[in-house]
N, C-alpha and C positions, 0 to 999 in steps of 0.2 A: 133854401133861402127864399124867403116870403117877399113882392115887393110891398113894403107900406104907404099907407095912404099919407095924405098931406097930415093926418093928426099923428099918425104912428111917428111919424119924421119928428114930427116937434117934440112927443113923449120921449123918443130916443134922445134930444137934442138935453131935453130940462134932464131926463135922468142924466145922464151923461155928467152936466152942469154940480146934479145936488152930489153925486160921487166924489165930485174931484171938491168939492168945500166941505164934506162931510162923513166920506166915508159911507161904507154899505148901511152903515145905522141909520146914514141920513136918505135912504132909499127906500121911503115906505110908501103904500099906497097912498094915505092920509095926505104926506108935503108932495108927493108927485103929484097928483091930484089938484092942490092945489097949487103950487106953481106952474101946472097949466091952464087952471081957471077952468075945466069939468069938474064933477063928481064923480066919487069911485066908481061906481057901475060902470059909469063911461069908459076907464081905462079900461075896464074885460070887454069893451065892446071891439076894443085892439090888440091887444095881449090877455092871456089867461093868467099869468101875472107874473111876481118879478123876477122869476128865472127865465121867462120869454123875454123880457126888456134885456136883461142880460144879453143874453145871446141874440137881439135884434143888434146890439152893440158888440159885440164879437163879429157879426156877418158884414157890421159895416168896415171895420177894421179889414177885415179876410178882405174885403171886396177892393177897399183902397191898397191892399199889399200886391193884390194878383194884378190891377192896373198898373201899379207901377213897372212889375217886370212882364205885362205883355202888351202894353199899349203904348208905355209913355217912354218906352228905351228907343233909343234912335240902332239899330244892330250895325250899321255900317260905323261906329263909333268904335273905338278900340273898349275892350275888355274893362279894363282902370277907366273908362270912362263912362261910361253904361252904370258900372256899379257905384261911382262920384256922384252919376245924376239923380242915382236909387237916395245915393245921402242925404243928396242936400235937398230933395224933395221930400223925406220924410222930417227932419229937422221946419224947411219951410212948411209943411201942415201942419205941424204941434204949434209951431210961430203963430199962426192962423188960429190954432182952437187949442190952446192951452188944456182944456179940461178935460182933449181927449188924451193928453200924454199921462195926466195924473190917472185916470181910467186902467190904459192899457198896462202901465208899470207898478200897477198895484196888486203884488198874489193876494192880499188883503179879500179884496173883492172874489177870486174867482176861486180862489183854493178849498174850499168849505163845500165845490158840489163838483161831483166827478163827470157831469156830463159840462161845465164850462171848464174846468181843469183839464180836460181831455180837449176840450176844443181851442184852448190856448198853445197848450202842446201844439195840437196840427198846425198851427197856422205858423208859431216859432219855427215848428219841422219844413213847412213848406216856404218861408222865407230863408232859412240855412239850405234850403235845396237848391230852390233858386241861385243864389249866389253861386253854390259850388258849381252849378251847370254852366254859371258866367265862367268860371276860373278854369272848368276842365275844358273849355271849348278850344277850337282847334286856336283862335288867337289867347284868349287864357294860356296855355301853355308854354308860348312863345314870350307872353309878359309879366306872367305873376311866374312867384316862387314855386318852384316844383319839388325843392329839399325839405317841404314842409307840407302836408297834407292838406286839401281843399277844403274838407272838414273844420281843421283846425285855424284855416286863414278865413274862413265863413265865419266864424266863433269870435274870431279878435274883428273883425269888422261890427256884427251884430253885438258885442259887448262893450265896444267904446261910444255905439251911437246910443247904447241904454246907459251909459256913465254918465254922458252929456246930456243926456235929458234930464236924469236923477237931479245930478248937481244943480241943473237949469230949476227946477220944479222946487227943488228944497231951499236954491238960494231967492225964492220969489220972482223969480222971472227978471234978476238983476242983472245979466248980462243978455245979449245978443246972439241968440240959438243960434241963428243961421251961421253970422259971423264966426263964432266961434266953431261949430261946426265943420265950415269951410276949412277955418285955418287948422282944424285937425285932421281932416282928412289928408292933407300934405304929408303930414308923417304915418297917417294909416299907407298911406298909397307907397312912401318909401321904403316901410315896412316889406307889404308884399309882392312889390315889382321883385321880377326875376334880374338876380346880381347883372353888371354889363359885363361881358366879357374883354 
């Protein structure tokens, strides 16, 4: 992972932008170019081209998932709570920048080249890890479900916060991610709390 300069940053930002209103069709040097206001040359003076902007946007994603489970978790928090703050902090970023949820939840874009297809996997792999290492840990065990696999409670977490976004992106951004969000994780978390005794 390369750091980028302040024009790299904005090239990421507009692609980013022309993906989520257009589609990878709408990702060509010509409109990137010009909704940055250089000439093409200029963008190979930052990227060799648009499978590096790709994966400039892949590393930024990888970089925002690895902070969230190693900087931004308080650890003295219970287990269901650690992985509550992972929620509703990924819901509140897509809140923030819309075009990166239509980006990330589109196999559209990465499916077509086996070096971003392979680098979506990792990062999917490495956020269901995370989680699971939330739920096997020594309080994990004590508060999530143990009659159901870590794997498989990683899965239902990780597939109702891609539900919620889908819906969110397709209904136009007509309701309140966060909110709604919030009020689903109540019944994700009832889901997988371990039964009381």
């Amino acid at each position: 992972m390369e750091t980028l300069t302040p024009r790299g940053e904005q090239i990421v930002n507009v692609a980013i932008t022309l993906l989520s209103e257009g589609g990878i069709s709408a990702l060509t040097t010509k409109n990137l170019a010009e909704a940055v206001g250089v000439s093409e040359p200029a963008l190979y003076r930052h990227f060799k081209g648009k499978l590096d902007i790709l994966v400039a946007i892949l590393d930024r994603l990888e970089t925002n998932m690895s902070k969230l489970f190693e900087q931004d978790l308080n650890r003295e928090d219970s287990v269901l709570d650690q992985i509550q703050a992972v929620y509703k902090r990924v819901f509140h970023n897509f809140s923030a920048q819309p075009a990166m949820a239509s980006v990330v939840f589109s196999e559209e874009i990465f499916r077509h080249d086996p070096r971003l297809s392979e680098r979506v996997s990792h990062i999917m792999d490495t956020v269901q890890e995370n989680i699971m290492r939330l739920l096997r840990s020594k309080k994990g065990r004590v508060e999530c479900r143990r009659d159901v696999p870590a794997k498989d409670l990683a899965r239902v977490i990780m597939g109702s916060l891609r539900f919620i976004v889908t819906r969110w992106r397709l209904s136009e951004h007509q309701f309140d991610l966060e909110k709604e969000g919030a009020a689903f994780w109540q019944s994700i978390r009832l889901m997988i709390s371990a039964p009381r005794e």
